[in-house]
N, C-alpha and C positions, 0 to 999 in steps of 0.2 A: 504494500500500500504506500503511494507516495505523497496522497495529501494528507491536510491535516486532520488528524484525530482527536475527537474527546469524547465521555459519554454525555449521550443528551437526556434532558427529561421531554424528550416530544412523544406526545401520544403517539397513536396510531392514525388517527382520524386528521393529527393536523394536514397530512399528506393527501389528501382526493385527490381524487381524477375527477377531471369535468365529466358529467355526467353525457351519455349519448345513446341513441333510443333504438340505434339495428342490432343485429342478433351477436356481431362481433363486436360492439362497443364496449372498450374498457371499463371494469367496474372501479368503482371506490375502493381503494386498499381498505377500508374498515370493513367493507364488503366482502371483501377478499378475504381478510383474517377475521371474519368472524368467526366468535367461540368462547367457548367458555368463560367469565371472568376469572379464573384463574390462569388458566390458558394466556388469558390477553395480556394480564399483567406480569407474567413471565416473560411472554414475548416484548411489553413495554420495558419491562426492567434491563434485559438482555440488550434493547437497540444501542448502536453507537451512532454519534454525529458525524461526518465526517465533513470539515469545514476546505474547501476546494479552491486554486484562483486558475484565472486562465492562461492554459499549458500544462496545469498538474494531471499526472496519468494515472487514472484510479484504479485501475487495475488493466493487464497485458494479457494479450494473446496468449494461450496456452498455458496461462498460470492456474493453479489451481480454486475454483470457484471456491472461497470464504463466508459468502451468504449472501443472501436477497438484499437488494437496493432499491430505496426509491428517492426519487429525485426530490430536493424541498423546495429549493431554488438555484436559479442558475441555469445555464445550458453545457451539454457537452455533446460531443461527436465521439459516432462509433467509426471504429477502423480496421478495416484486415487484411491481412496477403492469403491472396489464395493464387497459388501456381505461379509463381514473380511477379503476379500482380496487386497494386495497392486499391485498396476500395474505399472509399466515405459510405457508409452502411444509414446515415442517417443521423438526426439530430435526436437529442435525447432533453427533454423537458420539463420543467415541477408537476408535479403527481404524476410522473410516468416509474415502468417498475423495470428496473433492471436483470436481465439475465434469471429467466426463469427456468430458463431450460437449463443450463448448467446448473442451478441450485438443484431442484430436481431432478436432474440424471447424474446428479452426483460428478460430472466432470468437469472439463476444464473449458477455460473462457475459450469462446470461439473468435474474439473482438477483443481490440483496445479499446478500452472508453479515456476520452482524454478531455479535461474541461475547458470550454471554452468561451468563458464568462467566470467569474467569483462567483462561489454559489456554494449553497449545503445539501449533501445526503445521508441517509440513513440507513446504515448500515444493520443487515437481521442475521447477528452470524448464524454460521451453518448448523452451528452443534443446538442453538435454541431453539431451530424452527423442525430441527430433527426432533428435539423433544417436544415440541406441539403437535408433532402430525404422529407420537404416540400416547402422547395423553387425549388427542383427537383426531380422529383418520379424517374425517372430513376434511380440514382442515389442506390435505395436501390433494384431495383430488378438488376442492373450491381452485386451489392454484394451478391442477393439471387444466382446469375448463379455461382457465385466463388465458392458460399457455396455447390453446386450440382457438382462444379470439386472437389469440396478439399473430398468428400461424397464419389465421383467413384475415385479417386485416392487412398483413404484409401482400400475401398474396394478390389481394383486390388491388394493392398500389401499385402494384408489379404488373397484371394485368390493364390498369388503366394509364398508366405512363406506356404501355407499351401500344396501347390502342393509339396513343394520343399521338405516339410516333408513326401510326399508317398513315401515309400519306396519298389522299382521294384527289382523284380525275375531277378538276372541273365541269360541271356539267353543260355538255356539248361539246365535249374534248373527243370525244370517244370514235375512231377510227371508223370508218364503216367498210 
């Protein structure tokens, strides 16, 4: 980890997501972790802050995933090489959730996330949301269904940038 660290006293709730009304719309992180009040306050007690400026790299490619993040403020950019090439994966935003799928598959980061703005996250290490999802199983398949929106939302943007890129025949262009 190379930004900065301390632990915070921020809820869960202070993090939303904007709320949005299709079937792959991002939920509320309170949404997301909902559970038990003791559940909750475990997983409150356990978060870390991690205070960020712009250039610091929260975590690297192929490092080992440490736990769930969500963004409190600030912006950051994802980044990765695949095949010698570099990619911009996208901007990363307050109440959005970071690296689901690595906390849940249990491996390693597929992306650099590097900050690109001053800003705060929240870090849910590994080992307390490991013991959420067995003090409540729900708990981690609430996280597998975010991870199957956050899957079809990437996909539809991938699909309509790529639409946006066909480029149509003026009509009466058409050869006879």
């Amino acid at each position: 980890m190379h930004g900065k660290e301390a632990r915070g006293d921020r809820t869960m709730q202070s993090a939303g997501i904007p709320e949005q009304h299709d079937g792959a719309a991002a939920h509320p992180i309170a949404e997301l972790l909902a559970c038990p009040p003791a559940v909750g306050n475990m997983l409150n007690a356990s978060a870390e802050c991690i205070e960020f400026d712009a250039g610091d790299v929260i975590f690297q490619q192929n490092d080992i995933c440490r736990g769930l993040y969500v963004v409190v403020s600030g912006y950051m950019l994802r980044k990765a090489s695949r095949l010698d090439t570099r990619l911009k994966l996208g901007t990363v935003r307050a109440g959005e959730i970071v690296e689901l799928a690595a906390m849940l598959g249990d491996v390693r980061h597929t992306y650099t996330l590097v900050a690109q703005s001053k800003g705060t996250a929240m870090r849910l290490p590994k080992e307390a949301l490991q013991r959420g999802f067995e003090l409540y199983p729900p708990l981690r398949m609430q996280l597998l269904e975010e991870l199957a929106r956050e899957v079809s939302r990437a996909y539809g943007l991938c699909f309509a940038t790529r639409l946006a890129g066909i480029r149509r025949r003026p009509a009466g262009s058409a050869q006879a």
